[in-house]
C-alpha positions as CSV (number, residue, x, y, z in Angstrom):
1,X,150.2,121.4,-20.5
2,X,148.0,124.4,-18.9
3,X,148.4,127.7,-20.2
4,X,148.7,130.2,-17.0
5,X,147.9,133.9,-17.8
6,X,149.2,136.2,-15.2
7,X,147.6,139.7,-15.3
8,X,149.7,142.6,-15.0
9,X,148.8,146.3,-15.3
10,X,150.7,150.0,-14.2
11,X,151.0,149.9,-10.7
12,X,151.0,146.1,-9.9
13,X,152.8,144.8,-6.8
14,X,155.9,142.9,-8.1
15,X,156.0,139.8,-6.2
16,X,152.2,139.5,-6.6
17,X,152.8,138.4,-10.1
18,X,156.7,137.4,-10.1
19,X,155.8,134.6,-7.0
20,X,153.1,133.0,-8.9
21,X,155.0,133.6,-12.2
22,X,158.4,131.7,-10.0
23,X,156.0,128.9,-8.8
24,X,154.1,127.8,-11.9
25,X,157.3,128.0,-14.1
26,X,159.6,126.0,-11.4
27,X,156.9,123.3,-11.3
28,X,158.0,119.9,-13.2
29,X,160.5,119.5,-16.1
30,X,163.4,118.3,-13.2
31,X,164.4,114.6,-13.6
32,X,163.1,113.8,-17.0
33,X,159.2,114.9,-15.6
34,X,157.0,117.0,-18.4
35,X,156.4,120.7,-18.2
36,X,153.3,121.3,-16.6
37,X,152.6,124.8,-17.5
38,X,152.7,127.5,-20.2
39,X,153.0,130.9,-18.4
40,X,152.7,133.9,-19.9
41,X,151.8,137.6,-18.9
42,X,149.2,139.9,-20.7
43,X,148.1,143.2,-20.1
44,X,146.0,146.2,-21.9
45,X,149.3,147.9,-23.2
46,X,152.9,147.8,-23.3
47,X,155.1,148.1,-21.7
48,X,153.8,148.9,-18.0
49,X,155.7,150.4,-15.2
50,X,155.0,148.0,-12.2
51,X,155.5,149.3,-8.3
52,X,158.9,150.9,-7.9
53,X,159.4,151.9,-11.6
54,X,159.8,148.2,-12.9
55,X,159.4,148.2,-16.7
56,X,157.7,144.9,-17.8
57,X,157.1,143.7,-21.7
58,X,154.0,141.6,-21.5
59,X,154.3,138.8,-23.6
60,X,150.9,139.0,-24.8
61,X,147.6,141.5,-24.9
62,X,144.3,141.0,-24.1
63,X,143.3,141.0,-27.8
64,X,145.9,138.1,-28.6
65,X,146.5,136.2,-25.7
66,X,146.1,132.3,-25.8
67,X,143.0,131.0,-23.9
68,X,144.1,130.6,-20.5
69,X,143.6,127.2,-18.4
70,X,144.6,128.9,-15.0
71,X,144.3,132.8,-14.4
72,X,146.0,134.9,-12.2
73,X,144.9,138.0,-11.1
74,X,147.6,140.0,-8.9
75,X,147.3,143.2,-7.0
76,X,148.8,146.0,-5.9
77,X,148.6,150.4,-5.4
78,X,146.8,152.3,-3.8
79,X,146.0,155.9,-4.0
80,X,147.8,158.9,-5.0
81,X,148.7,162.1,-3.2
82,X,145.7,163.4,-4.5
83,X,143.3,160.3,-3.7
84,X,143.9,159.1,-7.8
85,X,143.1,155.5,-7.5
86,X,146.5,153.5,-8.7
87,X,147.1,149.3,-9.6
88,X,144.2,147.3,-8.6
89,X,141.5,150.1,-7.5
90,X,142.2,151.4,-11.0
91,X,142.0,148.4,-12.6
92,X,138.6,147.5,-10.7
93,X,137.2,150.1,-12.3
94,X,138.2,149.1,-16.0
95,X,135.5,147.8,-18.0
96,X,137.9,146.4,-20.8
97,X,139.7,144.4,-18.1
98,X,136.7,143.4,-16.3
99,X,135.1,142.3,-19.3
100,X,138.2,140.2,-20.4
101,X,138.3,138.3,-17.1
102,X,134.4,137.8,-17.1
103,X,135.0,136.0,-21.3
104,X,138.0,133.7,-20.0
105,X,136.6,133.0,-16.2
106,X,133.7,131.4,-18.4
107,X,136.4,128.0,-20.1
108,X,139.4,128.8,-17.4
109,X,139.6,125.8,-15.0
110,X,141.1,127.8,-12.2
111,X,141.0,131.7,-11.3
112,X,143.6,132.5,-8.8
113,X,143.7,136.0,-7.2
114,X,146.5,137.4,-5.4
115,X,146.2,140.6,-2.4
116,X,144.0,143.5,-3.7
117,X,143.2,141.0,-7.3
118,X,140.3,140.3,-5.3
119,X,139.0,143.5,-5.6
120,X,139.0,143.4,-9.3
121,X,137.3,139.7,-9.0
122,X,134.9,141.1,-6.8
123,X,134.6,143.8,-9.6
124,X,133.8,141.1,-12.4
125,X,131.3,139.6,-10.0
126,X,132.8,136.9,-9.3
127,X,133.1,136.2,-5.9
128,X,129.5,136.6,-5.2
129,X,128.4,134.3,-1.9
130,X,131.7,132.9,-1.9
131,X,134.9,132.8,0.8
132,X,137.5,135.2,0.0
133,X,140.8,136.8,1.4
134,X,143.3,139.6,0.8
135,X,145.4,141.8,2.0
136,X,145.2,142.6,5.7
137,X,145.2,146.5,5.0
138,X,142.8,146.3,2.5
139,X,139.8,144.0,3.7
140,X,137.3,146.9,4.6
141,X,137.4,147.7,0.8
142,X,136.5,144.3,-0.1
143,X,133.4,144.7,2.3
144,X,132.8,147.2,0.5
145,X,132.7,145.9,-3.2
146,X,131.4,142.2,-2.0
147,X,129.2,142.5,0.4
148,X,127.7,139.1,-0.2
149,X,131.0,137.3,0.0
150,X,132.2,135.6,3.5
151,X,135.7,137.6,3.7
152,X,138.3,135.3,6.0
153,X,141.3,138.3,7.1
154,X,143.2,135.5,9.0
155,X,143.5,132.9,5.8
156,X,147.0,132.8,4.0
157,X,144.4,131.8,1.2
158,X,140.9,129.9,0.1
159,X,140.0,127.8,-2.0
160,X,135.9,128.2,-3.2
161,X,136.7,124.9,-6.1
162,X,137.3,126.9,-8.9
163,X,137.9,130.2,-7.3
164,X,141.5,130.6,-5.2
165,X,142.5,133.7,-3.3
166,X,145.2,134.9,-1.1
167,X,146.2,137.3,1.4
168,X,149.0,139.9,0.5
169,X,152.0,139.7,-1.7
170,X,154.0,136.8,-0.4
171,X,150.7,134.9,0.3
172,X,150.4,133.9,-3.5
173,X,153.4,132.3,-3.6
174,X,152.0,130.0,-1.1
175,X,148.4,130.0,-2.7
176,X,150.3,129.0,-6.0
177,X,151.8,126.0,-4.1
178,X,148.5,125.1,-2.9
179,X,147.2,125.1,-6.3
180,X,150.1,123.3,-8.1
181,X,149.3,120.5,-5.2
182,X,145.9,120.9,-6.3
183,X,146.5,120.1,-10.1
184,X,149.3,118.1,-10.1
185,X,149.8,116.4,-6.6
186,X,151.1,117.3,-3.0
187,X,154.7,115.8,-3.5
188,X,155.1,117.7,-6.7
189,X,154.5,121.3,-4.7
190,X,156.8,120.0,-2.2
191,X,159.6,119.4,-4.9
192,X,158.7,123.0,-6.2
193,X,158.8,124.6,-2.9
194,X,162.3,122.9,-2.0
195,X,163.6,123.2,-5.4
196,X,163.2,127.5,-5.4
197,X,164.5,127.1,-1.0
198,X,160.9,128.4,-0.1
199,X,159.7,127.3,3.2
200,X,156.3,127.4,2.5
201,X,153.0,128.0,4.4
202,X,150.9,124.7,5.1
């Protein structure tokens, strides 16, 4: 079993975490087949208020969160009234965080980032020279922070190996797929994806 950490913080898009959250929790344990994953959230504090006033209890903090196989990396806000930076372009700019998700990117098998979560990877210097994606309205400010990295707008998501990302919101459900076919198989993804009704992207 892999142990999934999904990153969440004040200000993060809902469905960037909840899809991938849905996808790797849905996959397996139907018809006598094994649980695949162990998926668990973990922020700096708690609780956090996600977008649109959601309260969320992270099961875990960074200081006592199991070593994650497979981490996820969601996005999300913007900028306030007053051009305050909110979610994600906060977030890229927290050294605790970015140091966290340089210490586990070093053992994790995967690193999966969803809309603006690329900017925080890009942040941690991870996408150096590599293919990246994200959300549509936001891919001038990941020129910005990676200019070494070949940014694809058009992608629902890509895969660098070890390195996933996806386009906005909805688009990490489908990178989640992608990566559960990945792991565990094509026909198990497709089982996941018709067990949840999700017509997914292929």
């Amino acid at each position: 079993m892999r142990n999934v950490a999904i990153v969440i913080f004040d200000e993060v898009e809902v469905l960037d975490f909840t899809g991938p959250y849905e996808i790797f929790t849905a996959s397996g344990g139907r018809n006598g087949g094994e649980v695949q994953f162990n998926v668990y959230t973990v922020a700096e504090k708690s609780p956090i208020t996600a977008r649109k006033n959601l309260i969320v209890v992270p099961n875990y903090l960074y200081d006592d969160c199991p070593k994650p196989d497979i981490l996820v990396i969601p996005g999300g806000g913007s900028y306030s009234a007053d051009r305050t930076p909110l979610g994600s372009r906060r977030e890229m700019n927290n050294p605790k965080l970015l140091e966290w998700i340089k210490l586990h990117s070093q053992t994790a098998e995967l690193i999966l980032s969803v809309c603006t979560g690329a900017l925080i990877l890009a942040k941690a210097g991870l996408l150096e020279n590599l293919a990246a994606t994200t959300h549509f309205r936001s891919i001038d400010d990941l020129k910005a922070v990676a200019p070494t990295t070949e940014i694809y707008p058009e992608k629902r998501w890509v895969d660098n190996g070890r390195i996933i990302l996806s386009a906005g919101v909805s688009a990490g459900i489908d990178a989640s797929l992608y990566t559960v076919g990945k792991l565990l198989g094509k026909e198990i993804a497709d089982e996941t994806a018709y067990h949840i009704q999700y017509d997914h992207w292929k």
